[in-house]
Structures are given as C-alpha cells and as structure tokens.
LUMDOLO-110855 format. One line per 5 residues: number of its first residue (from 1); their letters; for each residue y, x, z of C-alpha. Coordinates in pm, 1 decimal, padded with zeros to 6 digits. Each point is the difference from the previous one (the first is absolute). Layout:
NUM> A> Y/X/Z  ... .
This chain:
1> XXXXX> 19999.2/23500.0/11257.5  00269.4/-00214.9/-00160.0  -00233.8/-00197.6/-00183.9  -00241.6/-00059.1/00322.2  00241.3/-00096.6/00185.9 .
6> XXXXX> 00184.1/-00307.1/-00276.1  -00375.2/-00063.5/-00045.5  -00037.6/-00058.1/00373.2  00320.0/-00166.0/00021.7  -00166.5/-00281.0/-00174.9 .
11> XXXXX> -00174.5/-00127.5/00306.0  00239.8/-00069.9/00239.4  -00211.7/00015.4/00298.0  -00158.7/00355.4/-00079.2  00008.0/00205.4/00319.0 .
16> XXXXX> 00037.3/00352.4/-00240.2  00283.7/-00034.4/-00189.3  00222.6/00090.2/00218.5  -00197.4/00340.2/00093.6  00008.1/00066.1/-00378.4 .
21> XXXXX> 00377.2/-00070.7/-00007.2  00075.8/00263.8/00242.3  -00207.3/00254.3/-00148.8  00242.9/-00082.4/-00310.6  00264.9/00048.4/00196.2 .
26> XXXXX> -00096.5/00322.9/00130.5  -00111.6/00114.1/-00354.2  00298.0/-00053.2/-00138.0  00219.5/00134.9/00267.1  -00228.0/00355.1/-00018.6 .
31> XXXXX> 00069.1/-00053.0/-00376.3  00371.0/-00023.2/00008.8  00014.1/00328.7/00298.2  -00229.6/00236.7/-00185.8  -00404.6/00053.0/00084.1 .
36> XXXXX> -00086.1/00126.1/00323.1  -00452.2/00056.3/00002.3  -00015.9/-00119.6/00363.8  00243.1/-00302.1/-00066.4  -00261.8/-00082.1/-00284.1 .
41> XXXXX> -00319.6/00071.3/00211.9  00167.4/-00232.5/00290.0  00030.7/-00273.9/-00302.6  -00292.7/00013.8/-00166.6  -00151.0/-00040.4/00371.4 .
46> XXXXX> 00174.9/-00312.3/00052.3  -00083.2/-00153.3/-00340.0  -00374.5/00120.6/00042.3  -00044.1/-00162.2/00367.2  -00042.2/-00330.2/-00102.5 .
51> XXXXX> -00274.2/00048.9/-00249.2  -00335.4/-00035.7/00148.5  -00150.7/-00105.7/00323.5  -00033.7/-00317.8/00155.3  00328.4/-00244.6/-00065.8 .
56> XXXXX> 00142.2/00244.2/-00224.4  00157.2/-00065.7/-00357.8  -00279.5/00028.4/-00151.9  -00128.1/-00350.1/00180.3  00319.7/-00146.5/-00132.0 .
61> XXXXX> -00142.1/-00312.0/-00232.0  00326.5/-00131.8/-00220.3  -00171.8/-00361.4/00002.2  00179.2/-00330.4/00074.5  -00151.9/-00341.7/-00006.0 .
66> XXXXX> -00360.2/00191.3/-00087.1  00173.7/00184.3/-00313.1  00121.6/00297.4/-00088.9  00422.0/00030.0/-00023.9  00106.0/-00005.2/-00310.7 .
71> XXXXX> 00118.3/00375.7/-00094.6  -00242.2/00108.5/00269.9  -00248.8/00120.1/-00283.0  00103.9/00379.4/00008.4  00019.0/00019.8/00363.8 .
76> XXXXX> -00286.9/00244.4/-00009.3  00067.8/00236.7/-00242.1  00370.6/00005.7/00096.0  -00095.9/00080.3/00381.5  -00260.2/00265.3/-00135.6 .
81> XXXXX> 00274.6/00166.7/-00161.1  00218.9/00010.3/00263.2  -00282.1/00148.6/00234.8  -00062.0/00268.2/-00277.6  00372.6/00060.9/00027.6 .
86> XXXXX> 00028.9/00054.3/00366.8  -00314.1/00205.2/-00019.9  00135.1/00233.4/-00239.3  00314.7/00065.9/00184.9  -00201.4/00148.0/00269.1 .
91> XXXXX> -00015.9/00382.5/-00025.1  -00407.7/00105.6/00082.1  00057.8/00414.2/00054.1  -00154.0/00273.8/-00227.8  -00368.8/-00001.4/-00059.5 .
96> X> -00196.2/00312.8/00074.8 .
C-alpha cells in the first residue's frame, strides 16, 4: 500500500489517496500492537470498498491534459496487488 499510495500522491487532485493513506496508517499501527484477525478483516474491508462499482477506484483515470501522469504506468498492477493483499488477509472458515 506504500507504493499505491506515493504513486497516487503524484496527482495532486486524486480523491483516493488519502483513503489509501489511512489504511497505511491503520496497517502499520496493527503492525506495531501485534495481529488481531478481526482488526485485519475490518482492514482489508476498508481497503476492498473502493474497488468496483460505479465511481469507485477502479474509474480513477491518472490523465492530465489528455495524458497519462508520468509514474502513473504501474498504477494497475500496483492496485491489483494491494487488492490481492487485502483479500488474503480475510479469513474464509474451514471447507467441508
């Protein structure tokens, strides 16, 4: 999420880096206190709302002046990893 969020930091009028700056902050607080599964359910929640739907993140278009931001390039594949992330932090029960 680190790397989203300096990535997003690039365009200064992005609505979603500052909802990616608090899920930092929360990730590294739960870091620093120890790992609690329905502290990391409650996160991965928050990082996961914005992803899909109408006027979600993944409508967000990095393009100024009719071109793309310079650094914007990984955007993608960086916010695809961080949804991967949040997804696996979620616990999904046993399997029968």
């Amino acid at each position: 999420m680190q790397t989203l969020t300096k990535v997003l930091s690039l365009d200064g009028q992005c609505q979603w880096t500052a909802h990616f700056e608090r899920c930092l902050s929360e990730a590294e607080q739960l870091g620093c206190k120890g790992l609690d599964q329905g502290q990391l359910s409650a996160l991965s929640g928050r990082v996961m709302s914005v992803f899909g739907g109408m006027g979600s993140f993944n409508d967000y278009a990095p393009f100024r002046s009719g071109r793309l931001i310079r650094g914007m390039e990984s955007l993608d594949a960086i916010s695809g990893q961080v949804y991967a992330s949040a997804l696996s932090l979620r616990v999904t029960g046993a399997r029968t």
